[in-house]
N, C-alpha and C positions, 0 to 999 in steps of 0.2 A: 474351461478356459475361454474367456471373451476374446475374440481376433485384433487385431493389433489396425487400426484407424487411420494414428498419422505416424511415419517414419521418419525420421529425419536419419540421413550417414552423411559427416561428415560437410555441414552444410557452410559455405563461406560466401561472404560479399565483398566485392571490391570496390572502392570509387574512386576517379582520381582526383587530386586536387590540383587546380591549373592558377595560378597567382597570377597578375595583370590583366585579367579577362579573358573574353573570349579569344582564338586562335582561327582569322576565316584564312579561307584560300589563297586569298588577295594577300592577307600580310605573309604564309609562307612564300609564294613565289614573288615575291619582293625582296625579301630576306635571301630567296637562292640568288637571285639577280645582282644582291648587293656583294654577299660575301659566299659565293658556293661551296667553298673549302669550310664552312662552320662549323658542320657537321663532324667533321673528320677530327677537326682540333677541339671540340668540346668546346668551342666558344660559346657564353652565355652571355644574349642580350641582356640590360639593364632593364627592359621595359618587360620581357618573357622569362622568366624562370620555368625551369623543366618540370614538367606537372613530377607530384608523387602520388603510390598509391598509399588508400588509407583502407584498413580493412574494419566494415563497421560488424561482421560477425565471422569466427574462425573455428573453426574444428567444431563447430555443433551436433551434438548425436543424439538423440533419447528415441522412444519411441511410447504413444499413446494408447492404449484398448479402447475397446466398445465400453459404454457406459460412464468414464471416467470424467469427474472437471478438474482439470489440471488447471493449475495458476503461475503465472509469469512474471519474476518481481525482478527489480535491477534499478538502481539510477538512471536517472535521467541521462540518455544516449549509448546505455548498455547495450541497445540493438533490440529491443522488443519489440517493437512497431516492423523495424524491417522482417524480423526474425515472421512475423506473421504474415507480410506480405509475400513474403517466399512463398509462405504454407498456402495462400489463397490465391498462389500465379497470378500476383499483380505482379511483381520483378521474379526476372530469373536468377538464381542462386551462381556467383560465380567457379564455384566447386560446389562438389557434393550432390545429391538427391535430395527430395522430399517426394515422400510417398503418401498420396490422400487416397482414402478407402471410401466410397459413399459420395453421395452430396452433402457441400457445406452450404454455410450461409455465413455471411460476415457483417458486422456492425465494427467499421475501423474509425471514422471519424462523424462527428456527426453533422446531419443532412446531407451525407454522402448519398447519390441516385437522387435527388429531388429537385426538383423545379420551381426554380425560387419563384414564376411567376406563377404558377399553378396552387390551387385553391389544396388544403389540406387533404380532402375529399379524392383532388384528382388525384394527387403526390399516394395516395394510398396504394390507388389500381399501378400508377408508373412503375412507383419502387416495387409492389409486389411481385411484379411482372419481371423486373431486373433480378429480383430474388428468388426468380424461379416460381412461382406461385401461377396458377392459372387464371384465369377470370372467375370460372365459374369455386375454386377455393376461394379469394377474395372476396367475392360476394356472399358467400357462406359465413366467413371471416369478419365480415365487415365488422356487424356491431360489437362485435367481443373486440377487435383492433379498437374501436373507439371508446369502451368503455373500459379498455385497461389503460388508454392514454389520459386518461380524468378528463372532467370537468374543465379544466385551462383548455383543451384542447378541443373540444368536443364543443365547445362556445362558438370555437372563431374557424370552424372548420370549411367553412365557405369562401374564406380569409386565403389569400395569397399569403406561401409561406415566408415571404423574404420579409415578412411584419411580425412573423413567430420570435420567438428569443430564444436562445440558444437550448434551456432546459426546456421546453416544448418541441424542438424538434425531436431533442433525444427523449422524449414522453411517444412522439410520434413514431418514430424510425424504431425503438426497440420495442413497441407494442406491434409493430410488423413482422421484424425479424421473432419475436417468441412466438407468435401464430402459425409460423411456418413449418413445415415437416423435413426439415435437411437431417443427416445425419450425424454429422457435425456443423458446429456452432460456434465461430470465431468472435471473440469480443475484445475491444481494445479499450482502452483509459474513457471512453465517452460517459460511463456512466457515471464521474465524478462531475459532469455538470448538474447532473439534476438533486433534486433536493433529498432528504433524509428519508423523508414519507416513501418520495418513488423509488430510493435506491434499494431500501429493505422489501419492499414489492418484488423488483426485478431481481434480487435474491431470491427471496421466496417462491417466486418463478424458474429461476434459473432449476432451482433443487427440484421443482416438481418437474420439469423435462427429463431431468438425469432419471429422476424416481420411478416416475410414470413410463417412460416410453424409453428411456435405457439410451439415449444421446448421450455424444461425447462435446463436451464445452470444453472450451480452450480461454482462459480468461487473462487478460492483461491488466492489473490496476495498483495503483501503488498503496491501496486501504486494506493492509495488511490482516485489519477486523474481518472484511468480508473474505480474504483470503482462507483465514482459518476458519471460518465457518463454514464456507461451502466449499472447497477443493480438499479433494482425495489425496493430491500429490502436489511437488511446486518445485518448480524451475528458476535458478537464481542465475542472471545471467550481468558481468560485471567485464566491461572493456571487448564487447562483442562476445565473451564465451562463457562456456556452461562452467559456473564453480561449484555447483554444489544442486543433486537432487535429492528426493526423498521428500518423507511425511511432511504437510505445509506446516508442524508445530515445531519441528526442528531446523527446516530452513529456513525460516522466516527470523528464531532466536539466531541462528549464526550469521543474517543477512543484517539484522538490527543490531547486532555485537561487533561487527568490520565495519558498521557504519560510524561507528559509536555512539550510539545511543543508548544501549546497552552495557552497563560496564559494573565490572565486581568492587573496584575503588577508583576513585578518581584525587590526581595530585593538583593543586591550585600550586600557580606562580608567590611567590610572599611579596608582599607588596608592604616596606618596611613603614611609609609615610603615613599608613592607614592607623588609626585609634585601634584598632582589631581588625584580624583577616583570618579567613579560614583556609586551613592550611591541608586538611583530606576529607574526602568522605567515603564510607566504604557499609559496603552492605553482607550480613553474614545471616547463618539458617541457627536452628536453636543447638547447635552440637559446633557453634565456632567457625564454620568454612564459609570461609569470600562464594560466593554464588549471585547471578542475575535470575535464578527463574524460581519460582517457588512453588510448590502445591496452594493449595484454597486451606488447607488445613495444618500448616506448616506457620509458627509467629515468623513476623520481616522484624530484623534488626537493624538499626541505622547507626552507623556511628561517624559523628563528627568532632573533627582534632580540630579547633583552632586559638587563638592567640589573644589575651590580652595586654595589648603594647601600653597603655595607659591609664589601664587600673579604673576603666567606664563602666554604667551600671549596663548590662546587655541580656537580654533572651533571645538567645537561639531558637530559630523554629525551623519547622520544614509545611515544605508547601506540596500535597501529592497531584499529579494532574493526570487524566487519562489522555487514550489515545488520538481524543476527538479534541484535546487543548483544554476542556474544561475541570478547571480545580474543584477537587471531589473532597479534600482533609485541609485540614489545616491546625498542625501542634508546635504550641510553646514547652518550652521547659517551664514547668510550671510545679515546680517541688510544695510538701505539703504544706511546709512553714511559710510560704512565697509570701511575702509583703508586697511587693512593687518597686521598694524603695532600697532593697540589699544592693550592694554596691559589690563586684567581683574585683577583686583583687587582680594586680596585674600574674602574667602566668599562662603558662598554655595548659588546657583543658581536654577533657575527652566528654562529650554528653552520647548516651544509648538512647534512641526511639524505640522502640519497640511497637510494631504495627499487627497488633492480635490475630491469632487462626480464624477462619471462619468469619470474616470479614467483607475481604475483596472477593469478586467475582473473577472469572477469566479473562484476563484481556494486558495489554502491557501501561506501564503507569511511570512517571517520567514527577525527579524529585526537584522542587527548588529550597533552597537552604539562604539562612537569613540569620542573621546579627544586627538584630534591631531594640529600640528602645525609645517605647514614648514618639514616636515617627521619628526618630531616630535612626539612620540605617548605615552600620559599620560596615558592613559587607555583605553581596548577594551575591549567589552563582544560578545561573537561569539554566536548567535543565541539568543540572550538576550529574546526574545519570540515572541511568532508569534500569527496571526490571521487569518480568513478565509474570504472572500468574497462570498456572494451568490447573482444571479440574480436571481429577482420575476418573470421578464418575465411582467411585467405587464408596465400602461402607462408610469410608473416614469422612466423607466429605457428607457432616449430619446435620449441615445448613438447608442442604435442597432437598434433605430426605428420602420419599422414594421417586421424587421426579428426576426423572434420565436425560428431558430435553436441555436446549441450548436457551439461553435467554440473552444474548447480547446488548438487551435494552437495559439490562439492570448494570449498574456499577458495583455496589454495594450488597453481597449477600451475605448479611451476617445471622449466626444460628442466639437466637435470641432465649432470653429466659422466657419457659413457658411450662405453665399448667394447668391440668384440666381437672375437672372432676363431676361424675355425675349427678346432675340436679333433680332427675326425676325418669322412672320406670320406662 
């Protein structure tokens, strides 16, 4: 049984909110001078309204072990950021505990600890030294720090860094922090500055700390892809509190499904003035059930209901896009007989997509749907709704064969026609 890292019981923050500005000394005892009785009658100035409290985290609880990367996902002002600086005793918690086992390190925002006017080089020895690091580890450290922050960095490192650009600092600042020997690992949203190249790096990093030497990370980010690839566990936290823990492949589906983004049918408003509109879209598995997640080896069914008001020639298509935005499919209704020129009668319709087993790879894929013709366009729904993709890993799944690893680079893994046969002794 690995020991328990970080505790959190019951962890809450308060702030208050005070409307017309600050409140000094000078304007109460003016105010007692004017009216002293104000107090007593609840009289409220026009210019001061009575601060309220606002609670940005409530009833927070979980607890962490040795070894684990746990992941922290929520909308923007769920309380992540605070929820971390609790954990790292930058603010104290207005209720509750948290409990830290070990030395941390934190990466919360980036060029946090550096000296905008100090030279790359020096900002190494300063922050290492904030970070806990010694001189004589940083100098040990040195060239592996610089040779994991590339080439960008490693150019201008003589360069004062307030000439850096933002995804250079965080090349700089997390090539520090991953050098370092803490025993946990705090990281917040910084990694979404830098680019594709360094982000999959600092993954690949991340895993070989947890691997290698058995750290616990604690990761903040809202790239749901890197969540489920490297966290054990995941923490959804919505209006300051915890709604939902467990495995990051099923909180992540129930955090993109309250968001809606995820959805088993979706209803469109009818919009009567339109030539044609689409009126549902809804997604099913090969046995008929509404479902948003599917296996790798499992057909996706699409079906769209909508309307011919004016009897227009029209092809319906869909448009598949991953989670990165970029369009990966793109299908018309394209029947065998298709001329170009058939003309659809007025009448509402129902068209099936059908998106084959052994196709998509793992990850979630977000649909656009289209009643167009000839650049023609009756109606579009942008993100009409999305699904997610998961691999078992197990025999069904006879696209990857006997490879067990993750590929997240791939979009597309489809089990292709193939045969072999032997040419010679």
């Amino acid at each position: 049984m690995h020991p328990v890292m970080i505790e959190a019981q019951n962890i809450g923050k308060k702030y208050r909110i005070v409307q017309g500005g600050y409140i000094t000394l000078r304007d109460v005892l003016a105010r007692c001078i004017r009216d002293p009785l104000a107090s007593f009658r609840k009289k409220i100035n026009a210019t001061y309204i009575d601060p309220k409290d606002f609670w940005v985290l409530k009833g927070v609880s979980f607890k962490i072990n040795q070894g684990e990367i746990v992941g922290i996902i929520g909308k923007n002002g769920a309380g992540k950021s605070t929820l971390l600086k609790i954990l790292t005793r930058i603010t104290p918690p207005t209720e509750g505990e948290a409990r830290i086992r070990g030395k941390i390190a934190a990466l919360l925002e980036v060029g946090t600890g550096f000296h905008s006017e100090l030279t790359g080089k020096e900002n190494i020895f300063v922050n290492g030294a904030i970070l806990g690091m010694t001189k004589r580890e940083i100098i040990k450290n040195f060239d592996e720090i610089v040779e994991f922050a590339g080439e960008g960095v490693k150019k201008f490192l003589d360069m004062p860094v307030k000439r850096y650009s933002s995804g250079m600092l965080v090349r700089l600042a997390f090539s520090i922090a991953a050098h370092l020997e803490p025993d946990i690992l705090f990281i917040d949203e910084v990694l979404a500055v830098g680019d594709d190249e360094f982000q999959k790096k600092c993954l690949g990093k991340l895993e070989n700390i947890r691997r290698e030497k058995n750290k616990t990370i604690f990761f903040v980010s809202h790239n749901t892809s890197a969540i489920q690839q490297i966290c054990d566990r995941c923490l959804l936290l919505s209006q300051g509190k915890l709604v939902k823990e467990g495995k990051s492949a099923d909180v992540l589906e129930y955090y993109l499904n309250n968001e809606g983004r995820l959805n088993i049918s979706t209803s469109f408003l009818i919009d009567d003035t339109k030539e044609a509109y689409i009126e549902t879209v809804g997604l099913f598995n090969e046995n008929g059930f509404s479902t948003s997640r599917f296996a790798t080896y499992e057909n996706i069914y699409i079906e769209i209901r909508w309307t011919n008001r004016e009897g227009v020639p029209i092809t319906p298509n869909i448009k598949l896009i991953n989670q990165a935005g970029i369009s990966i499919l793109l299908a018309f209704d394209t029947p065998a007989d298709f001329t170009g020129h058939k003309k659809k009668e007025k009448g509402h319709y129902l068209n099936r997509f059908k998106i084959p087993a052994h196709l998509l790879n793992s990850n979630y894929y977000y649909l656009d749907i289209a009643l167009n013709y000839h650049g023609i366009c009756y109606d579009y729904k942008n993100y009409a709704l999305g699904f997610s993709v998961w691999d078992p890993m197990d025999d069904k799944c006879i696209a990857r064969g006997d490879f067990k690893g993750i590929r997240d680079d791939i979009v597309l893994w489809p089990a292709l026609e193939c045969s072999y046969e032997k040419i010679s002794k």
